[in-house]
C-alpha positions in Angstrom: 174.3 -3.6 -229.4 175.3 -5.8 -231.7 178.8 -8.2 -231.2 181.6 -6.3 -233.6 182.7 -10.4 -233.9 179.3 -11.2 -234.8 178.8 -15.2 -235.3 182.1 -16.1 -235.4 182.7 -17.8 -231.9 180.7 -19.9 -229.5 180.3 -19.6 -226.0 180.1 -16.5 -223.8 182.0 -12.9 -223.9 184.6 -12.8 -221.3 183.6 -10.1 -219.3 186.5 -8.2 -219.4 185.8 -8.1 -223.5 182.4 -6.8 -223.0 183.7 -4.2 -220.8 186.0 -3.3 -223.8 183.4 -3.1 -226.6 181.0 -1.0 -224.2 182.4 2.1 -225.1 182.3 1.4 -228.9 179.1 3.4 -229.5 180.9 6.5 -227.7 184.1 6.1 -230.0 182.0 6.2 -233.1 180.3 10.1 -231.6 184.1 11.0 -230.1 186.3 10.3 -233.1 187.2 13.4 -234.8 187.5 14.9 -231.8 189.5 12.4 -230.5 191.7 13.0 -233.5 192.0 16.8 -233.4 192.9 16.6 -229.7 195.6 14.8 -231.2 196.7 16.5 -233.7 196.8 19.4 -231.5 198.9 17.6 -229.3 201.6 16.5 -231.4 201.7 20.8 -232.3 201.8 21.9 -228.8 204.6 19.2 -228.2 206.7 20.6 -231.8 206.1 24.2 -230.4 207.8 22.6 -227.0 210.2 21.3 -228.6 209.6 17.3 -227.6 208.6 17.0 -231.5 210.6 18.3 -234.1 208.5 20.3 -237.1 208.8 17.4 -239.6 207.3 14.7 -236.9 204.5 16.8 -235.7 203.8 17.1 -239.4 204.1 13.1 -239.7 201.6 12.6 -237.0 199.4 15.5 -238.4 199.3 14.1 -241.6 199.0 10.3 -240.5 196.4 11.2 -238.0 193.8 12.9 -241.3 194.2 9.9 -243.3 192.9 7.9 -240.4 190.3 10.0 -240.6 189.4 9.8 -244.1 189.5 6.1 -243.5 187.0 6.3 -240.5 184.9 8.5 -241.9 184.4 6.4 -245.1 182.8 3.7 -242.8 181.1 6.2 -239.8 179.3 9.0 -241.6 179.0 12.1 -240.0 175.7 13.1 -237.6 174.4 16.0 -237.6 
């Protein structure tokens, strides 16, 4: 896969980097559902009460424009 930093730098990955940007091809599969989980979180937590109505909206809200914003630059598959 190719580096998200491309050219930019000389000299080798730190390790611990590489073990970061391994997973990058699974977060580009996982990120709606990633962001539903979310969103389904921040309901559960208003219904609880830890959230109030108007913050689990916020997060709701914040959480489908991030996903606009992804999906503008990761098309869906199929």
């Amino acid at each position: 896969m190719a580096k998200l930093w491309g050219g930019r730098f000389s000299g080798e990955t730190d390790p611990v980097m590489a073990a970061f940007n391994a997973s990058i091809g699974f977060d580009c599969q996982l990120y709606e559902a990633d962001i539903r989980g979310s969103q389904a979180y921040a309901r559960a937590s208003a219904k609880l009460g830890i959230l109030s109505a108007e913050e689990a909206q916020a997060i709701h809200d914040g959480l489908e424009r991030v996903l606009g914003e992804v999906r503008r630059f990761q098309p869906r598959r199929p």
